[in-house]
VEXKOLMAR-563785 format. One record per residue: y, x, z of N, C-alpha, C in turn. Coordinates in steps of 0.2 Angstrom, whole numbers, padded with zeros to 4 digits. Layout:
<atoms>
[atom [Y; X; Z]; [Y; X; Z]; [Y; X; Z]]
...
</atoms>
This chain:
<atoms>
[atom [-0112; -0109; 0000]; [-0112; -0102; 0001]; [-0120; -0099; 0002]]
[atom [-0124; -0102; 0001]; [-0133; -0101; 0001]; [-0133; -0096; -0005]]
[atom [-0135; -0092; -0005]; [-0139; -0087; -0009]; [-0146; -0086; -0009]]
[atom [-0152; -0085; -0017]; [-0156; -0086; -0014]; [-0159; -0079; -0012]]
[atom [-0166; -0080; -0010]; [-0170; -0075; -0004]; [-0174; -0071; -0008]]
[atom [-0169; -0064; -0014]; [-0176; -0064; -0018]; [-0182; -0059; -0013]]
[atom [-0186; -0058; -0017]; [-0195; -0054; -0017]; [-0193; -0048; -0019]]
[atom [-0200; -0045; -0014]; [-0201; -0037; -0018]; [-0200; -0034; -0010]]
[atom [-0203; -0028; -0013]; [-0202; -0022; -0005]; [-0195; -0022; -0005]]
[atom [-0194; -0023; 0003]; [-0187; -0021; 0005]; [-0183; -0026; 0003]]
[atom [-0185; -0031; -0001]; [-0177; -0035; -0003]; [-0176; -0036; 0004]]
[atom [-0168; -0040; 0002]; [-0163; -0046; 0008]; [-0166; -0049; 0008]]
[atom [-0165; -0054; 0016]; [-0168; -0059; 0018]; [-0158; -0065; 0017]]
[atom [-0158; -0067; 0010]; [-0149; -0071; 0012]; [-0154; -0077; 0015]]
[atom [-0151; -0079; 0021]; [-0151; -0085; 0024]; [-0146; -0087; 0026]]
[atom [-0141; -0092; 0026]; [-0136; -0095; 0031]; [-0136; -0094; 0037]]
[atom [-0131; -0092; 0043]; [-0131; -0091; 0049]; [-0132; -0097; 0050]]
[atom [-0134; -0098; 0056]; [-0134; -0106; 0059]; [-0130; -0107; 0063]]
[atom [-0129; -0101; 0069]; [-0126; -0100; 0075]; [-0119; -0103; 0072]]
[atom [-0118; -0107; 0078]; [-0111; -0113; 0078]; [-0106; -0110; 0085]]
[atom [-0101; -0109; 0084]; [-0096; -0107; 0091]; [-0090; -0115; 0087]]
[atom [-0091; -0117; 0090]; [-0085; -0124; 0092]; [-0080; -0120; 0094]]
[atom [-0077; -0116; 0097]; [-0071; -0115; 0098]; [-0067; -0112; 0091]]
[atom [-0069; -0112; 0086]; [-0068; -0106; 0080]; [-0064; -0112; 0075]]
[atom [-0066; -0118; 0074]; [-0061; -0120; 0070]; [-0054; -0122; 0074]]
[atom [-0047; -0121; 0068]; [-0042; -0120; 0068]; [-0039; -0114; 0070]]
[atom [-0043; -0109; 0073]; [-0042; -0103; 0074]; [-0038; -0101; 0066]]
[atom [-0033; -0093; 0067]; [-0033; -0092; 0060]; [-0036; -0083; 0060]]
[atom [-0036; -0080; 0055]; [-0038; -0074; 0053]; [-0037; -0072; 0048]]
[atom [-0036; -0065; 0048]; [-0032; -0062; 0042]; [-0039; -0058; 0042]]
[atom [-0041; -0057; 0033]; [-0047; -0050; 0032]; [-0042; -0046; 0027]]
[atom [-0044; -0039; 0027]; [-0041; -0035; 0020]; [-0047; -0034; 0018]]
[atom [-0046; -0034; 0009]; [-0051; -0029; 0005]; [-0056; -0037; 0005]]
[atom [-0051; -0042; 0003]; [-0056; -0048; 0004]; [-0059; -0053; -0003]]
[atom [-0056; -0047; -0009]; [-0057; -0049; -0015]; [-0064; -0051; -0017]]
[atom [-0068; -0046; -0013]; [-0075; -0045; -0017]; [-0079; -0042; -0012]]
[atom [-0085; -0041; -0012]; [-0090; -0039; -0007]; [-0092; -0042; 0000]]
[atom [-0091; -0039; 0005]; [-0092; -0043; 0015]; [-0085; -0046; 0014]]
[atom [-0081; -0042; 0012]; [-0072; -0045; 0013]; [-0074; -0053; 0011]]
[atom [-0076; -0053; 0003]; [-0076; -0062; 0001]; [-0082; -0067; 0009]]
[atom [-0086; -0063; 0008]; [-0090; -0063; 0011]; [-0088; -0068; 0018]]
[atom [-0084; -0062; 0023]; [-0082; -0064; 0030]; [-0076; -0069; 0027]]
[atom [-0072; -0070; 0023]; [-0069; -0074; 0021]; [-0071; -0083; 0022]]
[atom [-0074; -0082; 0016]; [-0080; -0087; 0014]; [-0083; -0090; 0020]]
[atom [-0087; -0086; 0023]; [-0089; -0087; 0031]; [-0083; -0092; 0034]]
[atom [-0080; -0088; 0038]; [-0077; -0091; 0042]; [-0071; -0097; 0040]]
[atom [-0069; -0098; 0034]; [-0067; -0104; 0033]; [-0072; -0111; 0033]]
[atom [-0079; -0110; 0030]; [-0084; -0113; 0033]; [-0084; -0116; 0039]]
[atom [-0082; -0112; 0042]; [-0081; -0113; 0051]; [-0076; -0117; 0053]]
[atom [-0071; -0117; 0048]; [-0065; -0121; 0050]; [-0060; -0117; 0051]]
[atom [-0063; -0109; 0049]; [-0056; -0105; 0054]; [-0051; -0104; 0047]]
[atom [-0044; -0104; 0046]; [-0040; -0104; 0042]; [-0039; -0095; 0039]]
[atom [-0038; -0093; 0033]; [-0040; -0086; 0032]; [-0033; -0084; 0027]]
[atom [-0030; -0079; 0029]; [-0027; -0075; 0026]; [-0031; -0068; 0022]]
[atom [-0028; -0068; 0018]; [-0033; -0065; 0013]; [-0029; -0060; 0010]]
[atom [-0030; -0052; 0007]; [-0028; -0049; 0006]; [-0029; -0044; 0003]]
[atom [-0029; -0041; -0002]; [-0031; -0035; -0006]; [-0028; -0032; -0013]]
[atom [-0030; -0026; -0012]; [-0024; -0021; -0016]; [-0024; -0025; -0024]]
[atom [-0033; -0027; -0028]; [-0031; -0030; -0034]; [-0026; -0039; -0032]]
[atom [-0021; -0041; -0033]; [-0019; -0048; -0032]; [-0023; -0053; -0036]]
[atom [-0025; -0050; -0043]; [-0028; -0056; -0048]; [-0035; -0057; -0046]]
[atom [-0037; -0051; -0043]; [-0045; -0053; -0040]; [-0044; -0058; -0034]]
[atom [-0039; -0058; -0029]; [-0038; -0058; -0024]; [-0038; -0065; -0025]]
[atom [-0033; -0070; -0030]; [-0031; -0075; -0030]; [-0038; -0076; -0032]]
[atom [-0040; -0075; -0038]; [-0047; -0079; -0040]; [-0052; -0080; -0037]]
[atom [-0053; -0075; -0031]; [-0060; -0077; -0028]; [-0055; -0082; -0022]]
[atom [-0050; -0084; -0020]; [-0049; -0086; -0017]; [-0049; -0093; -0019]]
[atom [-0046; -0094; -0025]; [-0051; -0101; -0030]; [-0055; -0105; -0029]]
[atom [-0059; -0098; -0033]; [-0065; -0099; -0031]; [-0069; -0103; -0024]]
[atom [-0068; -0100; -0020]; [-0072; -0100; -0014]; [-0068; -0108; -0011]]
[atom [-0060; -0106; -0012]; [-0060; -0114; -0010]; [-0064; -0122; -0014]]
[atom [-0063; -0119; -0020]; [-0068; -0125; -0023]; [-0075; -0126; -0020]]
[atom [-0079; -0122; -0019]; [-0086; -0121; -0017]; [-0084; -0126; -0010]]
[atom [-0078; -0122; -0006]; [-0079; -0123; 0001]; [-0076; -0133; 0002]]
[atom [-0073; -0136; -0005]; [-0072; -0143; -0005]; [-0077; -0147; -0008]]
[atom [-0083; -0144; -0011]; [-0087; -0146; -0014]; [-0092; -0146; -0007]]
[atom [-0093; -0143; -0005]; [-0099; -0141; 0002]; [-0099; -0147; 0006]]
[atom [-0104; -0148; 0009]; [-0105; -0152; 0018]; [-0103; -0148; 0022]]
[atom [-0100; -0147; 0028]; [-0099; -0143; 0030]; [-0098; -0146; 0037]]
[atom [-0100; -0144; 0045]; [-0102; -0146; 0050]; [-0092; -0148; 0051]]
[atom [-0090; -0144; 0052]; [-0080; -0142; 0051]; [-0077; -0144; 0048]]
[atom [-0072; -0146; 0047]; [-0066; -0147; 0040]; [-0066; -0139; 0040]]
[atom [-0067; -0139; 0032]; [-0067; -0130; 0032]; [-0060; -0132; 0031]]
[atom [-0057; -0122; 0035]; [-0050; -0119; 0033]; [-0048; -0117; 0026]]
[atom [-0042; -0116; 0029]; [-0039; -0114; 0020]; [-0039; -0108; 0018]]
[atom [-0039; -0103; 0014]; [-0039; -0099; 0012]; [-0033; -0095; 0008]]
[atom [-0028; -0092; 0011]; [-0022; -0090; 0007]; [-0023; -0085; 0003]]
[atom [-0020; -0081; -0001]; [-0023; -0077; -0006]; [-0016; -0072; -0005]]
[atom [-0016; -0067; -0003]; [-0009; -0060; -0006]; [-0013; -0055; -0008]]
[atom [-0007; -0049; -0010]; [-0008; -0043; -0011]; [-0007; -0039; -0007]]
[atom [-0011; -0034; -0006]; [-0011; -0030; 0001]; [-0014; -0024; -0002]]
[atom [-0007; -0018; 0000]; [-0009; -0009; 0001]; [-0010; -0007; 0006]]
[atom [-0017; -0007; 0009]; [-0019; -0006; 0015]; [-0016; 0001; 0019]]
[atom [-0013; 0005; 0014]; [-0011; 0013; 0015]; [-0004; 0013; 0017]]
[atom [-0002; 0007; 0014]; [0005; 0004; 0018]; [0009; 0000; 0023]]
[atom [0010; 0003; 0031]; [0011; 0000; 0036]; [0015; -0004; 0034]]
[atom [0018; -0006; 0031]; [0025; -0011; 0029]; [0019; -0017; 0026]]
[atom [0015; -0017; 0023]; [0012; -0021; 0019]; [0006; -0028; 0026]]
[atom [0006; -0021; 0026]; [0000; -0025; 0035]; [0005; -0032; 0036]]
[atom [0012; -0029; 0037]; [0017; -0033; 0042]; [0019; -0039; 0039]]
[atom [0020; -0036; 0034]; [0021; -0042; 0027]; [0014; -0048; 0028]]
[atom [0010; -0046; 0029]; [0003; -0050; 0027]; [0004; -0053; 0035]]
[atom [0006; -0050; 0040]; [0007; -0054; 0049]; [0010; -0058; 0047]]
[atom [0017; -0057; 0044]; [0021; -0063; 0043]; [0019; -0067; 0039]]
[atom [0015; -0067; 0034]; [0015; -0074; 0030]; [0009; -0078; 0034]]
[atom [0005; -0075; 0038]; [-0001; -0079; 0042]; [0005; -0083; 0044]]
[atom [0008; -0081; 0049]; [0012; -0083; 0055]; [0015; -0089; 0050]]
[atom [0019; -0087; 0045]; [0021; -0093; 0040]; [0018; -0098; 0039]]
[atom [0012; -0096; 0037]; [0009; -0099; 0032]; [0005; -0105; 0039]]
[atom [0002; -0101; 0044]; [-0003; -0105; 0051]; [0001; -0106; 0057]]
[atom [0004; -0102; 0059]; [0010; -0103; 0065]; [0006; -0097; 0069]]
[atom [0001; -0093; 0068]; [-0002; -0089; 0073]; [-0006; -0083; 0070]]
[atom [-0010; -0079; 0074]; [-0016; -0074; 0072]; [-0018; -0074; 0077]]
[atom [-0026; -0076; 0075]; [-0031; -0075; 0080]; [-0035; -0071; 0080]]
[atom [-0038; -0066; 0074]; [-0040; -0062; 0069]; [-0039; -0059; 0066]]
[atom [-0039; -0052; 0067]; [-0039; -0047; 0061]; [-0044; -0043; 0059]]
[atom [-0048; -0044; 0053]; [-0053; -0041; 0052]; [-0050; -0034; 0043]]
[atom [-0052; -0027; 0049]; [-0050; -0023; 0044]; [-0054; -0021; 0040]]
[atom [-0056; -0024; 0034]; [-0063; -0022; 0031]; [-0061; -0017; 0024]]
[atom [-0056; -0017; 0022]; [-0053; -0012; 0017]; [-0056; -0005; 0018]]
[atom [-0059; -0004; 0013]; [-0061; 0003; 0014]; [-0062; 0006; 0006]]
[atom [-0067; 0013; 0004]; [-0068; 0016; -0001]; [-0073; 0020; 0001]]
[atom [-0077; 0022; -0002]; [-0086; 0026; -0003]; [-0086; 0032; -0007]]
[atom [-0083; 0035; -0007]; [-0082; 0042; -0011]; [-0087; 0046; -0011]]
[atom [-0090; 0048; -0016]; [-0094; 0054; -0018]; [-0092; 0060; -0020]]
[atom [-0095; 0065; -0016]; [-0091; 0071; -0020]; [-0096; 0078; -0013]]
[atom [-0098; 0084; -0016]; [-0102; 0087; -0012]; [-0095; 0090; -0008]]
[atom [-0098; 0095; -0002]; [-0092; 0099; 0001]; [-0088; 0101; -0004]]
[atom [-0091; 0107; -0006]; [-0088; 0112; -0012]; [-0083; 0106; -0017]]
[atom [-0084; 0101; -0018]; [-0080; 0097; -0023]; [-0077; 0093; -0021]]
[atom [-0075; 0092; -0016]; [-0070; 0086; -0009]; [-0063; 0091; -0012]]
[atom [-0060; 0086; -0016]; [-0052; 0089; -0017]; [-0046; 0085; -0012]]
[atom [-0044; 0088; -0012]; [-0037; 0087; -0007]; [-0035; 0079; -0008]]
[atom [-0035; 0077; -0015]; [-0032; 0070; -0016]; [-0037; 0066; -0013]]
[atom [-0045; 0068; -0015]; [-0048; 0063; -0011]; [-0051; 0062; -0004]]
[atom [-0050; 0068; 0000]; [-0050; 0067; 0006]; [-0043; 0063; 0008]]
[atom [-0038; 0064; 0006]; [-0032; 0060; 0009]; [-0035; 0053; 0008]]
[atom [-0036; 0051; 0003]; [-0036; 0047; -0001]; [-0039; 0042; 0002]]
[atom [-0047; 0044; 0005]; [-0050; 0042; 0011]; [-0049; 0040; 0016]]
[atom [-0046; 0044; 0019]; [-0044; 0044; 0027]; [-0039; 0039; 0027]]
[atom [-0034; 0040; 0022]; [-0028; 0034; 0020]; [-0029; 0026; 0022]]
[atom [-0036; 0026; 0018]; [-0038; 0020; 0015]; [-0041; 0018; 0020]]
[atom [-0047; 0022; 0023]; [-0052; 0020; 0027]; [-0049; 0022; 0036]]
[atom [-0046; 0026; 0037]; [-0044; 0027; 0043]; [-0035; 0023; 0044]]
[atom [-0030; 0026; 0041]; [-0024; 0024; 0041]; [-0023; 0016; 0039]]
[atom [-0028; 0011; 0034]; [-0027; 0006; 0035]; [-0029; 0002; 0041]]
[atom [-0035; 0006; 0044]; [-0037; 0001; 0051]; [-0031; 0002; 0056]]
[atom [-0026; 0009; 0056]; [-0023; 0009; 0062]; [-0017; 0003; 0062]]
[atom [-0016; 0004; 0054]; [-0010; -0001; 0053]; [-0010; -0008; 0054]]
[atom [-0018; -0011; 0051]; [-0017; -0016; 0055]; [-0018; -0017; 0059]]
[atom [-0020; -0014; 0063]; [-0020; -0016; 0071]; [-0014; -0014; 0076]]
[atom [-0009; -0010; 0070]; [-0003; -0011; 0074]; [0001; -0019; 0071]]
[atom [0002; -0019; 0065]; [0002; -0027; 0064]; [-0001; -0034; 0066]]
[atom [-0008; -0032; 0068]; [-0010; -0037; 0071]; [-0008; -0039; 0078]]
[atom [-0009; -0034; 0080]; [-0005; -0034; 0088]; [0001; -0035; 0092]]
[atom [0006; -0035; 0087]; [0013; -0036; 0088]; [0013; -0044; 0087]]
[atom [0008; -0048; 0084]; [0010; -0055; 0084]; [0004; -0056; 0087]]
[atom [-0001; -0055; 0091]; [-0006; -0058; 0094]; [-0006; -0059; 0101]]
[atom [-0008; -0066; 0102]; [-0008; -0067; 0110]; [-0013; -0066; 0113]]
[atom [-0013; -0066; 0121]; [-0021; -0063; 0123]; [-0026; -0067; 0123]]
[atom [-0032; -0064; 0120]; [-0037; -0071; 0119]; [-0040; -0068; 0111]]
[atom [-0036; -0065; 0108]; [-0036; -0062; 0100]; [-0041; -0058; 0102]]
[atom [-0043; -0056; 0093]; [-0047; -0051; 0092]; [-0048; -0046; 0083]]
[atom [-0048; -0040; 0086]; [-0048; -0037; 0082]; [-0055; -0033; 0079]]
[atom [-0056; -0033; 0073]; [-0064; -0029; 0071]; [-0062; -0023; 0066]]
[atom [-0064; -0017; 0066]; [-0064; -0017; 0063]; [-0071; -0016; 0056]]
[atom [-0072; -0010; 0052]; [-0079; -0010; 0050]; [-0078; -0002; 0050]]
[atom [-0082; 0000; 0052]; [-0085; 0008; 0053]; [-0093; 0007; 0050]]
[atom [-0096; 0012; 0050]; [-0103; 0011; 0046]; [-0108; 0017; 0052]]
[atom [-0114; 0017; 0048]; [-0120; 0021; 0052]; [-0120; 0027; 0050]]
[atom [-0114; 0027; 0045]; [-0112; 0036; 0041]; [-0107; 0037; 0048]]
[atom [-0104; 0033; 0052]; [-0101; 0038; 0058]; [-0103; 0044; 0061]]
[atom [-0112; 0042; 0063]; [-0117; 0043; 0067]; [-0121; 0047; 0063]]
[atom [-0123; 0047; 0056]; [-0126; 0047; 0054]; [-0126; 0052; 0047]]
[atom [-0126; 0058; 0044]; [-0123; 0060; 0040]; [-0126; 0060; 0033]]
[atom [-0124; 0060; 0029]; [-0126; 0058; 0021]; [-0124; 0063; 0016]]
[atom [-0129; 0066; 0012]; [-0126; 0072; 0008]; [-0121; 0068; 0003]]
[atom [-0116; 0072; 0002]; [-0113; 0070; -0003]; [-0104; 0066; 0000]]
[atom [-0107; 0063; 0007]; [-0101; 0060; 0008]; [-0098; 0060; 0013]]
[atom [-0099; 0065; 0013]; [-0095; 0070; 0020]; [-0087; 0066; 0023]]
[atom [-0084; 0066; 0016]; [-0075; 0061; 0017]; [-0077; 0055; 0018]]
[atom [-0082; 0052; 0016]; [-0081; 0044; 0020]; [-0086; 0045; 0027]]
[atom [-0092; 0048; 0026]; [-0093; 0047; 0033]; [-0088; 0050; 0039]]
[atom [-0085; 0055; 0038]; [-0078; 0060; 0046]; [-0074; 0052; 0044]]
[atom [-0073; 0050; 0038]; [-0067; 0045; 0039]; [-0070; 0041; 0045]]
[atom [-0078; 0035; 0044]; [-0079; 0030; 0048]; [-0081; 0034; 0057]]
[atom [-0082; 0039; 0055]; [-0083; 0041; 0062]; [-0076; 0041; 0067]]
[atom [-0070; 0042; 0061]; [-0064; 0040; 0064]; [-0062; 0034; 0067]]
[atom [-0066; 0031; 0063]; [-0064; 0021; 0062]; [-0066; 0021; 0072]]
[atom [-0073; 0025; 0071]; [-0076; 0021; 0079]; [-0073; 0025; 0081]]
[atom [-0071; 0029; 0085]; [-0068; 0032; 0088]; [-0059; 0029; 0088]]
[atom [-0057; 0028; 0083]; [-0050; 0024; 0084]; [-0051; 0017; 0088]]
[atom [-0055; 0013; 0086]; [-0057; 0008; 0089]; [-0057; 0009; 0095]]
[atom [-0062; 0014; 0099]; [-0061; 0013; 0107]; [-0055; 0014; 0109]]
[atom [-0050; 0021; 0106]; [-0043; 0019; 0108]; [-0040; 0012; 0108]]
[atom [-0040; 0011; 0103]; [-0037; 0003; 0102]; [-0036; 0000; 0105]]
[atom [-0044; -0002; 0109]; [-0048; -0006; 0113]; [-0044; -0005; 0122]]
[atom [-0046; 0003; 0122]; [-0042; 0007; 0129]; [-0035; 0003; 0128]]
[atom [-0031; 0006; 0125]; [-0022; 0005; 0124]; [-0022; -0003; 0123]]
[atom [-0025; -0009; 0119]; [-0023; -0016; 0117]; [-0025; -0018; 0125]]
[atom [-0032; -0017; 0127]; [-0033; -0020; 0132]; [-0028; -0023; 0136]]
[atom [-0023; -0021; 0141]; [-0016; -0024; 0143]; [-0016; -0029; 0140]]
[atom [-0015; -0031; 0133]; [-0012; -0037; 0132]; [-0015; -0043; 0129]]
[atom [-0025; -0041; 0134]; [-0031; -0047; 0133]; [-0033; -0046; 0125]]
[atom [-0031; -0041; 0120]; [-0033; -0041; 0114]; [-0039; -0036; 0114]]
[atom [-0043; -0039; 0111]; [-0051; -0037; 0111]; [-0051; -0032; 0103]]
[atom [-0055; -0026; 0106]; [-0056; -0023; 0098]; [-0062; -0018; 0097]]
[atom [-0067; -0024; 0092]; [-0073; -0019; 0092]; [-0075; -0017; 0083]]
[atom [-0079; -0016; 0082]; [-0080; -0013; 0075]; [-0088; -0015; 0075]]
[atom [-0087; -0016; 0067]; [-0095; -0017; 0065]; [-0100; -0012; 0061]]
[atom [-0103; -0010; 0064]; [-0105; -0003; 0059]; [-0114; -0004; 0055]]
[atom [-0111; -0008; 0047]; [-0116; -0007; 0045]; [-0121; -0001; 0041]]
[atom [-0126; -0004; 0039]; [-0131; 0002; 0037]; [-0133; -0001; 0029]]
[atom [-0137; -0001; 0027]; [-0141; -0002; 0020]; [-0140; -0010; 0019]]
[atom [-0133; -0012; 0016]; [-0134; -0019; 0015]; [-0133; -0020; 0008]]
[atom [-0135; -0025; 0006]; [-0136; -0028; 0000]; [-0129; -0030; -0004]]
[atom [-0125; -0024; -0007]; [-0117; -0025; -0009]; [-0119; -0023; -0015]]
[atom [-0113; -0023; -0019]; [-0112; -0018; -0025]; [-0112; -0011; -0023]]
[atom [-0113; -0008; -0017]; [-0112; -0002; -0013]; [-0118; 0001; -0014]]
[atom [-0121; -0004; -0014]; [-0132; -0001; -0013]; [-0135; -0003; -0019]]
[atom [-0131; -0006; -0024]; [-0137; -0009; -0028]; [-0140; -0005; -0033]]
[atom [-0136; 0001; -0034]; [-0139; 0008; -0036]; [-0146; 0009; -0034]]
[atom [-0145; 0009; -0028]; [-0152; 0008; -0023]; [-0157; 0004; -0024]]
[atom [-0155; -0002; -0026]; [-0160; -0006; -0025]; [-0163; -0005; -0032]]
[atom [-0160; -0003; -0036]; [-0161; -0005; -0044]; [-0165; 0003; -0044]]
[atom [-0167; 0007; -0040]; [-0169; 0013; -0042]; [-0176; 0015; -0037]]
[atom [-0182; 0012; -0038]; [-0187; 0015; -0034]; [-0188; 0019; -0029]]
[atom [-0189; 0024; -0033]; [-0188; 0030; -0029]; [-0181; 0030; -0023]]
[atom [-0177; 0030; -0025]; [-0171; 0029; -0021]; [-0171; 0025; -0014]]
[atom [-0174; 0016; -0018]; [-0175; 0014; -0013]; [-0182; 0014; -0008]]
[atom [-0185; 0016; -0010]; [-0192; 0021; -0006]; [-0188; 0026; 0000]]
[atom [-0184; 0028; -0003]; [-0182; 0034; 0002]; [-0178; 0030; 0008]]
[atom [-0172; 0027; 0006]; [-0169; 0023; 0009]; [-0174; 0020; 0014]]
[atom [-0176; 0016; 0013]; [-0182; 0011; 0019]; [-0187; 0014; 0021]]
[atom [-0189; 0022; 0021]; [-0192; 0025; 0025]; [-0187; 0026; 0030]]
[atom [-0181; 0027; 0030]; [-0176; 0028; 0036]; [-0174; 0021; 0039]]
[atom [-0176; 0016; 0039]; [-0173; 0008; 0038]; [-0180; 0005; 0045]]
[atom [-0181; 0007; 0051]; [-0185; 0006; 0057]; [-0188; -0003; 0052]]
[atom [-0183; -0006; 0051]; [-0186; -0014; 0048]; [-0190; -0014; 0044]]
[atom [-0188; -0008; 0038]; [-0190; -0008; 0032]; [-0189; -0014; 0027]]
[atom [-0181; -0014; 0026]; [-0178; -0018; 0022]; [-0171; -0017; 0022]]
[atom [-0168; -0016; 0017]; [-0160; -0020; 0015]; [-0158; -0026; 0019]]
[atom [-0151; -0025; 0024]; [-0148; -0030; 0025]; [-0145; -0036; 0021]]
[atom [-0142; -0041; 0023]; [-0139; -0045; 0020]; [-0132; -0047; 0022]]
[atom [-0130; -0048; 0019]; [-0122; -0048; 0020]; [-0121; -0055; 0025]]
[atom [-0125; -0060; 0025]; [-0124; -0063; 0030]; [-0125; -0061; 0038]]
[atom [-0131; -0056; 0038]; [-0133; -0055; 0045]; [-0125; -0049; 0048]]
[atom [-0123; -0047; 0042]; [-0118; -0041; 0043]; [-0111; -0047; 0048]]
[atom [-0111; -0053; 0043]; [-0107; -0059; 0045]; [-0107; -0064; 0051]]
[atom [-0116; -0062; 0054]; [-0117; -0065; 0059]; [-0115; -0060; 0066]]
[atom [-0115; -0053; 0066]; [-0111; -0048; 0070]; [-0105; -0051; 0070]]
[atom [-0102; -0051; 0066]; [-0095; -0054; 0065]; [-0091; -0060; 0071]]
[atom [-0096; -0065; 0066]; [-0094; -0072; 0072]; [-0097; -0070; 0079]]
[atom [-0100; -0066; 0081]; [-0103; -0064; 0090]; [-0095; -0063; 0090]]
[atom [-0091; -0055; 0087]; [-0089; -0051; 0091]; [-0082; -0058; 0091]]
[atom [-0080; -0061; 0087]; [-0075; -0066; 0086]; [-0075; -0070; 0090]]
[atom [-0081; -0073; 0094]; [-0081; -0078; 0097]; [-0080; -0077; 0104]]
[atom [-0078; -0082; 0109]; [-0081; -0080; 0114]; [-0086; -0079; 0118]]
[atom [-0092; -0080; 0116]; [-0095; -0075; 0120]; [-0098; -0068; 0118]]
[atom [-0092; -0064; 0114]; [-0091; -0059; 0117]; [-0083; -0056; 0122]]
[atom [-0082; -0060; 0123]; [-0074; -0062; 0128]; [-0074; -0055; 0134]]
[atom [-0080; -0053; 0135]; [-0079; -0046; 0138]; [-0082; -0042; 0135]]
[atom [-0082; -0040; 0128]; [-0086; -0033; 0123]; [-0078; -0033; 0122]]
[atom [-0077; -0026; 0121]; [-0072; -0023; 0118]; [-0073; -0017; 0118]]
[atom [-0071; -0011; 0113]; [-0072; -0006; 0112]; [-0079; -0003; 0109]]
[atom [-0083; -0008; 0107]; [-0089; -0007; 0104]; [-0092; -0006; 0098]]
[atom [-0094; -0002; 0096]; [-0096; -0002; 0090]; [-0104; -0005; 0087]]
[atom [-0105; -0011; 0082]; [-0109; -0014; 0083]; [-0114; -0014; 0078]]
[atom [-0120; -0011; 0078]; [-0124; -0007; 0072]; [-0130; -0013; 0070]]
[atom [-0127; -0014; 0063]; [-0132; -0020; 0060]; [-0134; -0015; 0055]]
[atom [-0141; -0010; 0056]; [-0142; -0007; 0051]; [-0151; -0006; 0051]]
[atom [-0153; -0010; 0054]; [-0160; -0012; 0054]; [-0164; -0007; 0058]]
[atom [-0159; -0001; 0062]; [-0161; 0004; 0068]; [-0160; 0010; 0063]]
[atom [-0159; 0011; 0059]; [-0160; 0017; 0055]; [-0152; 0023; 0057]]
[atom [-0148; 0019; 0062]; [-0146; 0027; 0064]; [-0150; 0029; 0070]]
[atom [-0156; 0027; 0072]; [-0160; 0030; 0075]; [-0167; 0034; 0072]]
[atom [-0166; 0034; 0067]; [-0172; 0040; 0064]; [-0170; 0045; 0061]]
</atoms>
């Protein structure tokens, strides 16, 4: 799973996380939206670990293949853990019943959830004046409505000691012309998350959210591939650089592990400082 480190102002630094949490394998976890992007990403990751992954997203044939994929990589590899397995469905994050459907097949498939990471989401452009009805819904559906849903699904089969993430961004905090519907959406994200966090509490279930900034996806690579663009970007970036989908991953395993056993309701900003400028 090494990627390499390219050059140039602002690039990513991909390096493998190193940090080890020994209680992490055999744990299981369900991600959404895990075809492609942080999704395969946190996937990839944490079977590495050993942790066992239900897998899920709206395309199936994507879904199945990176799931393939990744298991091949993950039997080819050294790996500190007997990596986990990696299961593969279809999931409409817009559809509470689907959530439930993906609960039960973890449950089937590993006897348990330990994890549920909502990382399904959508990045919509569009000015005020042009925000139409179907795509704000469509937004909020997607980016609001699927975190609440899993996290009613996750929690109806999780015992205490679980943990829920979701991913909100530095658009909560932070505003961006043009994307007005995703960033109110993620500002939702954090803001549900604290509920979540208040209300699961009771039942020892921990729920925080990751909120990245300029990471090196298919999301930014307009960015990267555009000078100027990216000039602009990294004047707002305190580090002055594009993150890396690892470091995004390395938030991740903290807020999953135990030693974050007392963070809950936190929103956790890997965006190199820049929603402070």
């Amino acid at each position: 799973m090494n990627n390499p480190e390219p050059t140039g102002p602002g690039r990513v630094l991909h390096r493998q996380m190193t940090a080890h949490y020994p209680e992490l394998p055999g744990k299981v976890a369900v991600v959404t939206g895990a075809a492609r992007g942080m999704g395969a990403q946190f996937a990839a990751g944490l079977a590495t670990r050993g942790v066992h992954v239900v897998a899920g997203d709206l395309d199936s044939a994507a879904m199945s293949a990176t799931a393939d994929e990744l298991g091949a990589a993950l039997a080819a590899e050294s790996v500190a853990d007997k990596p986990g397995r990696i299961a593969a469905y279809a999931l409409d994050v817009t559809r509470a019943e689907d959530h439930e459907v993906l609960a039960r097949r973890a449950i089937d498939e590993f006897g348990r959830i330990d994890f549920w990471i909502n990382n399904a989401g959508i990045f919509p452009f569009a000015e005020v004046p042009d925000i139409t009805p179907e795509q704000i819904r469509a937004t909020l559906s997607v980016n609001v409505e699927g975190v609440l849903f899993g996290a009613q699904a996750a929690a109806a089969h999780m015992q205490p000691g679980s943990a829920i993430v979701n991913m909100a961004s530095v658009s909560a905090v932070r505003v961006r012309k043009g994307r007005a519907a995703y960033c109110s959406s993620k500002a939702a994200v954090a803001h549900l998350t604290e509920s979540l966090a208040v209300e699961l509490g009771d039942r020892g279930i921990r729920v925080n959210a990751i909120a990245p900034g300029y990471i090196d996806t298919e999301m930014t690579r307009w960015i990267q591939d555009d000078a100027p663009a990216l000039e602009t970007a990294l004047a707002a970036v305190p580090l002055h650089r594009i993150g890396s989908p690892e470091e995004v991953f390395g938030a991740l395993l903290f807020l999953l592990s135990d030693s974050a056993r007392y963070v809950t309701g936190h929103s956790l900003a890997v965006d190199g400082g820049s929603r402070h400028v």
